[in-house]
C-alpha angles and dihedrals in degrees: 000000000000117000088206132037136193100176114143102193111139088001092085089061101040089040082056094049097056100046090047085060094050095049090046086045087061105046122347102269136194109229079245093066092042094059093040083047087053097047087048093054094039092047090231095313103109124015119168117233113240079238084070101038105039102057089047097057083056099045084049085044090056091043090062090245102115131007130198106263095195147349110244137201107314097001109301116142130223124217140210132171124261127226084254084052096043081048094052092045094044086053092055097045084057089049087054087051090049089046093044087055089047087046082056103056093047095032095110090055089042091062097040092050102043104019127075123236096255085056106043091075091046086053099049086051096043081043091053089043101049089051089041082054094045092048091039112118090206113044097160091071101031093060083041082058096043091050081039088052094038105053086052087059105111 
């Protein structure tokens, strides 16, 4: 029995699901813009097969989550959310508030268990910082400060 697993199985593909809502949330998109939209963000490292992202357009067609907006130059559909979409992403935006609060309260034990002594401090100050960044009233200046701050690291 293992205490701890890292097994992705079936997270890759949900993972992916989520984060093609949010991206067609955001402007209509072909499954060919979504995959060249992934190996742009992941610099290479990761860039899902059409055999992976066109059967799960339609799997989240047939779920009423998106629906082809359009059919453009030489058969490619475009796709936009749905309200149920927009529902469903909006559901697990309010999961991720609930888990940051619950990440809150054990953070402390987080760090010490998986994190060796020369990170923990890192993580408490990158933890300060992100919640300094998120109450700021002026974020604008505060993230200008923080590049600022980061290119004079040696």
């Amino acid at each position: 029995m293992t205490l701890w697993s890292t097994a992705s199985v079936g997270k890759e593909r949900k993972f992916l699901e989520l984060y093609t809502l949010r991206v067609i949330s955001k402007t209509p998109q072909t499954g060919y813009d979504i995959i060249k939209d992934i190996e742009g963000k992941t610099d290479g490292k990761w860039v899902p097969s059409k055999g992976m992202v066109y059967p799960l357009l339609d799997e989240m067609e047939e779920k009423g989550l998106i629906k082809i907006q359009e059919v453009g130059e030489r058969s490619k559909k475009i796709y936009k959310i749905t309200e149920k979409g927009q529902k469903e992403l909006n559901s697990v935006k309010e999961k991720h508030e609930e888990i940051q609060k619950r990440f809150e309260t054990f953070r402390k034990l987080f760090f010490e268990t998986f994190l060796p002594p020369e990170e923990r401090e890192f993580a408490e100050l990158f933890h300060k910082l992100r919640k300094k960044v998120i109450e700021s009233p002026d974020k604008e200046r505060t993230m200008k400060l923080l590049h600022q701050f980061v290119e004079e690291l040696p």
